[in-house]
Backbone as CSV, one residue per row, in Angstrom:
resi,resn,N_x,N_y,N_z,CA_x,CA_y,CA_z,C_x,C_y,C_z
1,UNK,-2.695,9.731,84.482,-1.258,9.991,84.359,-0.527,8.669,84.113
2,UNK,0.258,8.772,82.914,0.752,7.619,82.321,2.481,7.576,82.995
3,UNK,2.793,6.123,84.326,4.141,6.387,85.201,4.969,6.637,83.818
4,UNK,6.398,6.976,84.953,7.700,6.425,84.029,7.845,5.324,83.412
5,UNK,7.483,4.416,84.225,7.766,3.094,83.811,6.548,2.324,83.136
6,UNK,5.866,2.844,82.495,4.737,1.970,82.176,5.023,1.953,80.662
7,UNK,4.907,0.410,80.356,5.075,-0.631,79.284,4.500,-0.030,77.901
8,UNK,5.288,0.354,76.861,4.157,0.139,75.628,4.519,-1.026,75.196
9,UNK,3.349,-1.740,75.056,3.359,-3.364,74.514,2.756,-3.107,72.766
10,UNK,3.488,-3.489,71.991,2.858,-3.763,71.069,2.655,-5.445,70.434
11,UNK,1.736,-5.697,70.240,0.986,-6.743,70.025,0.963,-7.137,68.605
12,UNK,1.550,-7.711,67.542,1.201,-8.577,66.537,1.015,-8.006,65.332
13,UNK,1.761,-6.512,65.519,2.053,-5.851,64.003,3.194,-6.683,62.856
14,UNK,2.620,-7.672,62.514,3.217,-8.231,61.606,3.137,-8.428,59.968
15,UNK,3.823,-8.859,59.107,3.757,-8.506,57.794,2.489,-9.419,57.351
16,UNK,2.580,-10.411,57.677,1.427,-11.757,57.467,-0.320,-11.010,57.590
17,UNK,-0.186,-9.675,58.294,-2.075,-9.542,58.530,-1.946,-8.532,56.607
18,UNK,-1.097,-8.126,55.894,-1.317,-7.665,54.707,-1.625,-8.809,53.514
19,UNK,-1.581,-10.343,53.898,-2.262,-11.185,52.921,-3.844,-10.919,53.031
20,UNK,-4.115,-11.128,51.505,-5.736,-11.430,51.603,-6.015,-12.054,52.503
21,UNK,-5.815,-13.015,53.043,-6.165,-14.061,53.609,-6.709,-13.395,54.933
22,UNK,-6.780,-12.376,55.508,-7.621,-11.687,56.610,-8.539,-10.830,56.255
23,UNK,-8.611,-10.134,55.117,-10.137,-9.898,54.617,-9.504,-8.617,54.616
24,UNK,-10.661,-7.698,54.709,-10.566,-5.946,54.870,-10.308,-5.739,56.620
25,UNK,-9.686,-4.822,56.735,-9.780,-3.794,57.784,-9.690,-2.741,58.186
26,UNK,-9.745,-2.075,59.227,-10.197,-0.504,59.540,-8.763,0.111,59.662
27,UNK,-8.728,1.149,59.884,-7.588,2.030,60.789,-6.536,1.668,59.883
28,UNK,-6.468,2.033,58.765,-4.596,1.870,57.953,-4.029,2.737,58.440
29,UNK,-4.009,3.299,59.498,-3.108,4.415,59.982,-2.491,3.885,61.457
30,UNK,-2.965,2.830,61.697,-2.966,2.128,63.000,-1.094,1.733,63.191
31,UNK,-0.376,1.090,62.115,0.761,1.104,62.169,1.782,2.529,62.434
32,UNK,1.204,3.377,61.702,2.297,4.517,61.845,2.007,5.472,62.973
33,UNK,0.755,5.356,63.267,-0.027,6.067,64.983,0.808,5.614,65.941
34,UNK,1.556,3.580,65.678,1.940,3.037,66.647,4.086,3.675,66.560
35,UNK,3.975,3.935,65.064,5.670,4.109,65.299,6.017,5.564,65.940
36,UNK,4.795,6.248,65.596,4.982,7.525,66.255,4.637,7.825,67.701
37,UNK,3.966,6.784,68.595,4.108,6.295,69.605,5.182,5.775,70.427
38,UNK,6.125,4.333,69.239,7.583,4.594,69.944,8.363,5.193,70.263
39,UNK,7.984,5.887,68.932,9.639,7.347,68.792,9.125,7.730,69.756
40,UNK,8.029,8.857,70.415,7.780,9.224,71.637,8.144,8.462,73.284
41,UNK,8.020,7.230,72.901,8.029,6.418,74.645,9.677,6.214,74.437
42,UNK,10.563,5.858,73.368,11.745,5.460,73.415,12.393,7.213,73.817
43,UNK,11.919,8.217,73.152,12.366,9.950,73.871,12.427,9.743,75.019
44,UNK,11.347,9.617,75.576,10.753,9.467,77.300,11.878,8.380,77.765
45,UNK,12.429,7.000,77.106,13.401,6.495,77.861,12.403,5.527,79.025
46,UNK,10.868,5.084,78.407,10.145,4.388,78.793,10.546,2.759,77.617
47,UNK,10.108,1.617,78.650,10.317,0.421,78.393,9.054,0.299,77.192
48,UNK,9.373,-0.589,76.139,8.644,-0.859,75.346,8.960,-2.849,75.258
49,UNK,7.630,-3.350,74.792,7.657,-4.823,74.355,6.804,-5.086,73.362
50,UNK,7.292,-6.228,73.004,6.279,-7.211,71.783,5.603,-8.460,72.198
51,UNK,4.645,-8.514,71.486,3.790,-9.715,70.724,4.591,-10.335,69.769
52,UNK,4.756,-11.445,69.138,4.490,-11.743,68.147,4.010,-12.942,67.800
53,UNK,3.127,-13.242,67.251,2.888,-14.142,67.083,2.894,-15.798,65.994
54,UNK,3.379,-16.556,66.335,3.526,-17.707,65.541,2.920,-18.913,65.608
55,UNK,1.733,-18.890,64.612,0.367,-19.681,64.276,1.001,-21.286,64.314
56,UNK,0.399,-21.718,64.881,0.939,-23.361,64.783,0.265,-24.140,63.149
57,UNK,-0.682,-22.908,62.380,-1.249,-23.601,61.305,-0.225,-23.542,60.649
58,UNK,0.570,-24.317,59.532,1.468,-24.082,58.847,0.941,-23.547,57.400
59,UNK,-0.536,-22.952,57.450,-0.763,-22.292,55.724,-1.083,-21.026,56.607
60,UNK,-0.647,-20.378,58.046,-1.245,-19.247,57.749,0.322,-18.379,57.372
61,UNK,-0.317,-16.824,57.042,0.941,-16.080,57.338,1.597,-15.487,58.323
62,UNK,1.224,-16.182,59.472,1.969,-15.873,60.386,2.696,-17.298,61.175
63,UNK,2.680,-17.786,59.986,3.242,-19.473,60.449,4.572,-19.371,60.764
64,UNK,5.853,-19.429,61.652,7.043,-19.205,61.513,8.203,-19.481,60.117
65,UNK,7.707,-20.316,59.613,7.617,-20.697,58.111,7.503,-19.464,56.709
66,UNK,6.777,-18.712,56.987,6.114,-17.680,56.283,6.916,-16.359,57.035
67,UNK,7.061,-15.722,55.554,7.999,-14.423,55.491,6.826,-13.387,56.535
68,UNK,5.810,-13.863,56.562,4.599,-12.737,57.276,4.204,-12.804,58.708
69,UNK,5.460,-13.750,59.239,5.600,-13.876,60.684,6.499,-12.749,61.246
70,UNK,7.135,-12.323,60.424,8.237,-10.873,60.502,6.986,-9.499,61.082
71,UNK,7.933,-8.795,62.082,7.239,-7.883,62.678,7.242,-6.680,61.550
72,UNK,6.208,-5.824,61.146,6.372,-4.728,60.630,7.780,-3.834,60.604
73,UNK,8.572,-3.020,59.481,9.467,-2.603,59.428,8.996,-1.146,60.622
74,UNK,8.311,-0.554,60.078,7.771,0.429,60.586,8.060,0.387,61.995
75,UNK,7.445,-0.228,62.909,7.727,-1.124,63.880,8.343,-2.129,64.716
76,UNK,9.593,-2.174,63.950,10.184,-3.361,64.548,11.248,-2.240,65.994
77,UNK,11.526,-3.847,66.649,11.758,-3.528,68.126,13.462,-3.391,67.861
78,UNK,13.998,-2.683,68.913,15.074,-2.070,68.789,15.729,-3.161,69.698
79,UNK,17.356,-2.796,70.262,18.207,-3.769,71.094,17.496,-3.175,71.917
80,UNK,17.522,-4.550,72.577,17.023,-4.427,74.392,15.711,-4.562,74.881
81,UNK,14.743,-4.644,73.462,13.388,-4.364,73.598,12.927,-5.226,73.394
82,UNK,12.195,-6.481,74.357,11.718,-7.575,74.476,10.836,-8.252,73.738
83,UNK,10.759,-9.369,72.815,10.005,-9.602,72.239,9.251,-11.309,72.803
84,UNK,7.997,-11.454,72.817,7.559,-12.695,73.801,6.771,-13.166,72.396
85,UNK,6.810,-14.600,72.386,6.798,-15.285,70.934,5.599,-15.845,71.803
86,UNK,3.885,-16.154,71.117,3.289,-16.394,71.205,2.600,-17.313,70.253
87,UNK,1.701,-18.681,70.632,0.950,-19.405,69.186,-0.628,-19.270,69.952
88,UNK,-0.993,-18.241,71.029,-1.938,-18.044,70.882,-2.876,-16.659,71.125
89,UNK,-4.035,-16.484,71.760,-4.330,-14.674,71.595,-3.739,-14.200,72.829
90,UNK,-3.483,-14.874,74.112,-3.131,-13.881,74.907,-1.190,-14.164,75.095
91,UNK,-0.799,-12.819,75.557,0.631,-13.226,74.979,1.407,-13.558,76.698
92,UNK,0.146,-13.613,77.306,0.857,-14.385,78.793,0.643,-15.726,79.033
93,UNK,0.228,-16.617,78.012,0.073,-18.023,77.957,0.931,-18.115,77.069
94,UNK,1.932,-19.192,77.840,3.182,-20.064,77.098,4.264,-19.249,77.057
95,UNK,4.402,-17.832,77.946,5.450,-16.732,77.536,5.815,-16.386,79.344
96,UNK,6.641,-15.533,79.676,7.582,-15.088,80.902,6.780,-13.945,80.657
97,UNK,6.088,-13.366,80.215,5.398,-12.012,79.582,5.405,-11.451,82.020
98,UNK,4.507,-11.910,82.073,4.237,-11.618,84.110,5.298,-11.486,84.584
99,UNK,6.186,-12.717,84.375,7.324,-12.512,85.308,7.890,-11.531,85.406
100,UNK,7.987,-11.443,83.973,9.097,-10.000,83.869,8.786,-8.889,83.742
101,UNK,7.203,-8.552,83.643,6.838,-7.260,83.981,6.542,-7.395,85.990
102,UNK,6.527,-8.332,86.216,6.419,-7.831,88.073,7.453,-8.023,88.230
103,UNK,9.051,-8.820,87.705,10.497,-8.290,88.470,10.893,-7.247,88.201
104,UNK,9.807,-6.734,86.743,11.030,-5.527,86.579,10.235,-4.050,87.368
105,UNK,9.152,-4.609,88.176,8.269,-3.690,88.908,7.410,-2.817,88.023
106,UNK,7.018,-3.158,86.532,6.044,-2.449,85.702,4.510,-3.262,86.129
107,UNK,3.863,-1.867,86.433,2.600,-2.242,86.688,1.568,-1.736,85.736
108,UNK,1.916,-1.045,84.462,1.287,-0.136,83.935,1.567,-0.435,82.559
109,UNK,0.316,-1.036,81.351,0.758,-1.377,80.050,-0.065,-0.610,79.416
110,UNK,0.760,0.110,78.407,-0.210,0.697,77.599,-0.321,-0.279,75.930
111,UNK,-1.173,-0.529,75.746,-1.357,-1.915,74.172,-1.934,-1.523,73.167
112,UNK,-1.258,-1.876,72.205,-0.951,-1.096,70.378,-1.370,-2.510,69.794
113,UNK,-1.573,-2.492,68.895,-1.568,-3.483,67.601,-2.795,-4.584,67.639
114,UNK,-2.472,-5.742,66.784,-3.437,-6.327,66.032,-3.935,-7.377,66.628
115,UNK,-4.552,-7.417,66.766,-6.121,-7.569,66.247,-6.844,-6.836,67.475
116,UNK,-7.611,-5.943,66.913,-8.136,-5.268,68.309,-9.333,-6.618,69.229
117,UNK,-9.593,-7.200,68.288,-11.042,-8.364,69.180,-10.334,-9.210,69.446
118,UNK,-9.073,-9.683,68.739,-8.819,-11.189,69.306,-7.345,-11.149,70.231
119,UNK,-6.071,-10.714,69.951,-5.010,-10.973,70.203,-4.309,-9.664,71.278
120,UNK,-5.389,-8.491,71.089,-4.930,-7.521,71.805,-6.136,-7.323,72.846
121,UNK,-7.043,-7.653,72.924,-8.587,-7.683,73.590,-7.826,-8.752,74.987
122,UNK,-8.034,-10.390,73.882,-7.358,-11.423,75.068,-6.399,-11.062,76.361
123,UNK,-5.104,-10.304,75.532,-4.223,-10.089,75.926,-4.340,-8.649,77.594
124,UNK,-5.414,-8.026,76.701,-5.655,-6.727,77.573,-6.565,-7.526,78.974
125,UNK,-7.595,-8.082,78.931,-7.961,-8.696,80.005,-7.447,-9.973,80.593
126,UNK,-6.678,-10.622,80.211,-5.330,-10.735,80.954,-4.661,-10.222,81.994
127,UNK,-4.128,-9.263,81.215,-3.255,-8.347,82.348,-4.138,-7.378,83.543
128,UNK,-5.302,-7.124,82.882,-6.085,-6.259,83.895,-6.592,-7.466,84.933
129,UNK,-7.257,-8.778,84.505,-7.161,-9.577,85.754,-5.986,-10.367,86.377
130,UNK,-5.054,-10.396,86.189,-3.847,-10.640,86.502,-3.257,-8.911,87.498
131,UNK,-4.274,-7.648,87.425,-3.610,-6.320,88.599,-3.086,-5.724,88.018
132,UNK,-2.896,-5.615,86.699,-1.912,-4.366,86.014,-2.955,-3.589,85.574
133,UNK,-2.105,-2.434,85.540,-3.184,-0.733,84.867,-3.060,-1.331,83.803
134,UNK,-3.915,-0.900,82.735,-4.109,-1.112,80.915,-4.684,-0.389,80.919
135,UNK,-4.126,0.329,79.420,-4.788,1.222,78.331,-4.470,0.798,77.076
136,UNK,-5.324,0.577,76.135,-5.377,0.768,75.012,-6.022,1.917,73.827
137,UNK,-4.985,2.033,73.130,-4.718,3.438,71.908,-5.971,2.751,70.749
138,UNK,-6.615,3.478,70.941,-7.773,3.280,69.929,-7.292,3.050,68.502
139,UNK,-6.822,4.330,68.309,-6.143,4.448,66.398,-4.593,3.882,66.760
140,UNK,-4.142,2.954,67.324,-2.721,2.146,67.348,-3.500,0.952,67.450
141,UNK,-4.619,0.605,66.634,-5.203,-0.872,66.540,-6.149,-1.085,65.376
142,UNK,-6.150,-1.977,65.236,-6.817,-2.648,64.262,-7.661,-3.622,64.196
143,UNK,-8.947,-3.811,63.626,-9.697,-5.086,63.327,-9.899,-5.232,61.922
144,UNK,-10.254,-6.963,62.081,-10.724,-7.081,60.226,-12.348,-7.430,59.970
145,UNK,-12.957,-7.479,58.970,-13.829,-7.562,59.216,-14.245,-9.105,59.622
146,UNK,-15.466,-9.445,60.671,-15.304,-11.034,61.332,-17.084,-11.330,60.285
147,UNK,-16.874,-12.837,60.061,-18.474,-13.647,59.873,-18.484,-14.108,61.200
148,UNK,-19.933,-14.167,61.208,-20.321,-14.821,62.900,-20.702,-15.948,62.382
149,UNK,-21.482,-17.033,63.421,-22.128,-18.335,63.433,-23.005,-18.066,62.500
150,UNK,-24.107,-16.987,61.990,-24.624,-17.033,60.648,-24.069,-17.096,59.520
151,UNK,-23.122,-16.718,59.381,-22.778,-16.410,58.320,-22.586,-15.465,58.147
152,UNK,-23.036,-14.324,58.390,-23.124,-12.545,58.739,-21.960,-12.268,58.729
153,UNK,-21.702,-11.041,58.038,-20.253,-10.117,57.753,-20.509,-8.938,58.584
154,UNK,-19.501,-8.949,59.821,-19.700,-7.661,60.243,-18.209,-6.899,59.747
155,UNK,-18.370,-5.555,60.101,-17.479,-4.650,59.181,-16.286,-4.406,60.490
156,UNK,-15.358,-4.714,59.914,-14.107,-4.071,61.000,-14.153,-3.058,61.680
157,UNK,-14.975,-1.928,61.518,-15.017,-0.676,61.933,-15.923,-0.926,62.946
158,UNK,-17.019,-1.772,62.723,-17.859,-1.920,63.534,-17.330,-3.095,65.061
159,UNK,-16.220,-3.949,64.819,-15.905,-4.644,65.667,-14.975,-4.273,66.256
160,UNK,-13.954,-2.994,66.033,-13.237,-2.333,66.142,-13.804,-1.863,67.316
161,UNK,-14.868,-1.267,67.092,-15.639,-0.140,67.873,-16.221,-1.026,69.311
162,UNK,-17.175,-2.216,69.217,-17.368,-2.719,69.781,-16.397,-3.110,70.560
163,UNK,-15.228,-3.946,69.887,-14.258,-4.644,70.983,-13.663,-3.411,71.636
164,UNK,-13.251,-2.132,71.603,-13.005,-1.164,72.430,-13.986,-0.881,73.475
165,UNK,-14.847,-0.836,73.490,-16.549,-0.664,74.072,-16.387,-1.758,74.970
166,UNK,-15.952,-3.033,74.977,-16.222,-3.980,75.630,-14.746,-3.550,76.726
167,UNK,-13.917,-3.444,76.350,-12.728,-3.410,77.048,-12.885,-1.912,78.053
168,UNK,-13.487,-1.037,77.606,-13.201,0.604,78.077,-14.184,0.107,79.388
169,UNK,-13.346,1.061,80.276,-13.831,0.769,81.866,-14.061,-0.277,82.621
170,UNK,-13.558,-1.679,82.074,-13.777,-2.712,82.452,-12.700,-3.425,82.191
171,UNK,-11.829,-3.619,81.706,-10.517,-4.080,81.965,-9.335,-3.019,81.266
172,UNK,-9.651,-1.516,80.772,-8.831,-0.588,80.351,-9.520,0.664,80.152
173,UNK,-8.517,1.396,80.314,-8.825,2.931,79.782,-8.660,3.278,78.534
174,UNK,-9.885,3.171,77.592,-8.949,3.572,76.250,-8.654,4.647,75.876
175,UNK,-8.043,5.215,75.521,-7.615,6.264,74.686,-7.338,6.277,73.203
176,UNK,-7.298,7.924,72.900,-6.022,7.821,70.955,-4.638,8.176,71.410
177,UNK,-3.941,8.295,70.057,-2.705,8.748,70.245,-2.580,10.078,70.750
178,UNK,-3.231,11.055,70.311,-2.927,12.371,70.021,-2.723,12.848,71.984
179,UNK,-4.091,11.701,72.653,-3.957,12.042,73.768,-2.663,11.759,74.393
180,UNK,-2.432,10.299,74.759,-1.323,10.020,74.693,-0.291,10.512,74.620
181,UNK,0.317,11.075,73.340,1.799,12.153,73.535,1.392,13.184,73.988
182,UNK,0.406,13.906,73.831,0.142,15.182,74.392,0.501,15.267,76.052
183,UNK,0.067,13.598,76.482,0.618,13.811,78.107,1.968,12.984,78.512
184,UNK,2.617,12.052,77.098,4.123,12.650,76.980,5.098,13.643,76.815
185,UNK,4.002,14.214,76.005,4.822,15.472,75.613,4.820,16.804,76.702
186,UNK,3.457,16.502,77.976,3.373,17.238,78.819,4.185,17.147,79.862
C-alpha cells in the first residue's frame, strides 16, 4: 500500500539522453508511463520531485550549457514541485534531497526515470540505506545499452532487466505502472 504522502521522484528525464551520444535504449514508452503517472499522483494531491542532472563535462548534453540539460516537456515539474540539481548519480550527494524529505515527514519514494543502472539505481539505494520505503516503476525507466571492461556490448534491455533484479527486494519493491494506478486508482 502506496501512503498519502509518498514521493514520486522522478530522476533525469531530460532532453540531452535523445543525443546519439548515449547509444540505443529500451522502454520508449518509459517517458509517457512516467507523465501518466503524474497526472495520477498530482489527482491524488500526492507530493512529487526531481532529479536533474548537470554533468560537470562541458561536451556532454546534459552540461548546463547544453539545451539537453532541460527536463522533458512531457514531464516537466509544475509550481511547487521540487527540483534538486545534481552533477552526480545519486541525487542525495551535494543536494537537501534528506532534509526535506524527513522535515516534510515523507518516508516513502516511489522512482521514475533515467538511467535505470546508473542515476536511478545509485539514487534508489541511497534512500533505502539512508530508511526510506522505495519502489521503482519498471516501464517509468530506462537503460542504454553499456560496453563493459571488454569491450562487450550489452543490450539495454538486458541491463534494464538486470539493474531491476539487483535492486528488487533488496533496496526496493519494483513494480509497473499499470500496478501502480490501479492502487491509485483503488
Amino acid at each position: 500500500m502506496i501512503p498519502k504522502n509518498a514521493v514520486l521522484f522522478v530522476v533525469d528525464i531530460q532532453d540531452g539522453f535523445d543525443e546519439p551520444h548515449f547509444g540505443n535504449r529500451n522502454n520508449h514508452e518509459a517517458e509517457s508511463n512516467v507523465a501518466r503517472l503524474l497526472a495520477a499522483w498530482r489527482k491524488s494531491a500526492r507530493p512529487v520531485m526531481y532529479a536533474q542532472h548537470h554533468s560537470i563535462n562541458s561536451d556532454s548534453p546534459l552540461h548546463p550549457s547544453h539545451p539537453g540539460v532541460a527536463i522533458k516537456d512531457i514531464v516537466k515539474p509544475e509550481a511547487g514541485e521540487q527540483v534538486f540539481i545534481k552533477s552526480v548519480n545519486s541525487a542525495f550527494i551535494g543536494t537537501d534531497l534528506e532534509d526535506v524529505l524527513r522535515e516534510k515527514g515523507y518516508d516513502t519514494i516511489v522512482f521514475t526515470g533515467f538511467t535505470t543502472n546508473y542515476c536511478v539505481s545509485t539514487t534508489v539505494r541511497m534512500a533505502s540505506n539512508l530508511g526510506f520505503k522505495t519502489y521503482v516503476i519498471s516501464d517509468a525507466t530506462a537503460a542504454w545499452d553499456t560496453v563493459d571492461h571488454t569491450g562487450k556490448t550489452h543490450p539495454a534491455e538486458t541491463i534494464h532487466e538486470i539493474s531491476l533484479a539487483n535492486l528488487h527486494d533488496e533496496f526496493a519493491t519494483v513494480l509497473d505502472s499499470e500496478s501502480l494506478l490501479a492502487e491509485l486508482e483503488g
